[in-house]
KEDO-28896 format. One record per residue (C-alpha): x, y, z. Coordinates in nm, 2 decimals, padded with zeros to 4 digits. Layout:
% KEDO-28896
x = X&y = Y&z = Z .
...
***
This chain:
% KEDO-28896
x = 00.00&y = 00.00&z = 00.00 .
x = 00.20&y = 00.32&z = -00.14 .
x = 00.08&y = 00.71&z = -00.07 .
x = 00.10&y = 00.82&z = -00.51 .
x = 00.11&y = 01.17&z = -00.35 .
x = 00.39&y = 01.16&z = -00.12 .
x = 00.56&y = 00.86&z = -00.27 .
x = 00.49&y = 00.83&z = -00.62 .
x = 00.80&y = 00.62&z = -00.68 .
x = 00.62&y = 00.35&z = -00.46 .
x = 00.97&y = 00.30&z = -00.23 .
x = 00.81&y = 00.32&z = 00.09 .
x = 00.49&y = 00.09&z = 00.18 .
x = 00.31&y = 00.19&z = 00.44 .
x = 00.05&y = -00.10&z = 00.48 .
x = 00.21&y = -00.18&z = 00.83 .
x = 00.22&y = 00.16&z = 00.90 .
x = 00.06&y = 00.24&z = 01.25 .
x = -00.08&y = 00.57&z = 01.11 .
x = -00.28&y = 00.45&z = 00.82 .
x = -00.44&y = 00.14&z = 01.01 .
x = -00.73&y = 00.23&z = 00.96 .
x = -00.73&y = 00.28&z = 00.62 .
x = -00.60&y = -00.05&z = 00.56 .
x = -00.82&y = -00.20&z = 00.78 .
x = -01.12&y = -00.01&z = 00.53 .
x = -00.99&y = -00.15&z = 00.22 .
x = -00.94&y = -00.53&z = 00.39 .
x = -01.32&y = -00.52&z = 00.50 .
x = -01.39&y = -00.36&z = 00.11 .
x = -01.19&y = -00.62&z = -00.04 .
x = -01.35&y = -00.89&z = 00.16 .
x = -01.72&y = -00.74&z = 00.07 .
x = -01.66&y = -00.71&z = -00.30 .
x = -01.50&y = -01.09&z = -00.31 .
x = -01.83&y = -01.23&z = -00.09 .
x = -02.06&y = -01.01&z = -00.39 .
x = -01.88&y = -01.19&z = -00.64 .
x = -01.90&y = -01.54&z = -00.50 .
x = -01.56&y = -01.54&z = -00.46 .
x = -01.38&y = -01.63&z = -00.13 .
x = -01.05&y = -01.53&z = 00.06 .
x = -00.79&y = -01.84&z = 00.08 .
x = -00.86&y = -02.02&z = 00.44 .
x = -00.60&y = -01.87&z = 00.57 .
x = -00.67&y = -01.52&z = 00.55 .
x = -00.85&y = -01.42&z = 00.87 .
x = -01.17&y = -01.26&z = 00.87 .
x = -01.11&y = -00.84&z = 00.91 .
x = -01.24&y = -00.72&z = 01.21 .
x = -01.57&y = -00.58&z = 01.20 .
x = -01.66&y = -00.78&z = 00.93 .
x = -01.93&y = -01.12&z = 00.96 .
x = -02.00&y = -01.17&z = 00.55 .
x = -01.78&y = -01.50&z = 00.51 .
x = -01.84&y = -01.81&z = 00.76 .
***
């Protein structure tokens, strides 16, 4: 996960970044959401995103 404005090279991932948790956490439950719409299901060992109850 790369910030295009600040890093538009894409050299510094921030996806464990403690400051943009949240957002990451967003886009796991959106990514999750979109997959269950599509009948399409994470690999079993991908652990449900908090906050999230779509996939059991």
């Amino acid at each position: 996960m790369y910030d295009l404005r600040e890093d538009p090279e894409e050299l510094n991932n921030i996806y464990l970044s403690l400051e943009h948790r949240e957002l990451r956490d967003e886009l796991t439950r959106k990514l999750w959401t979109l997959q269950a719409s599509l009948g399409d299901s994470p690999h079993e060992s991908q652990p449900t995103p908090k906050g999230l109850d779509l996939i059991g």
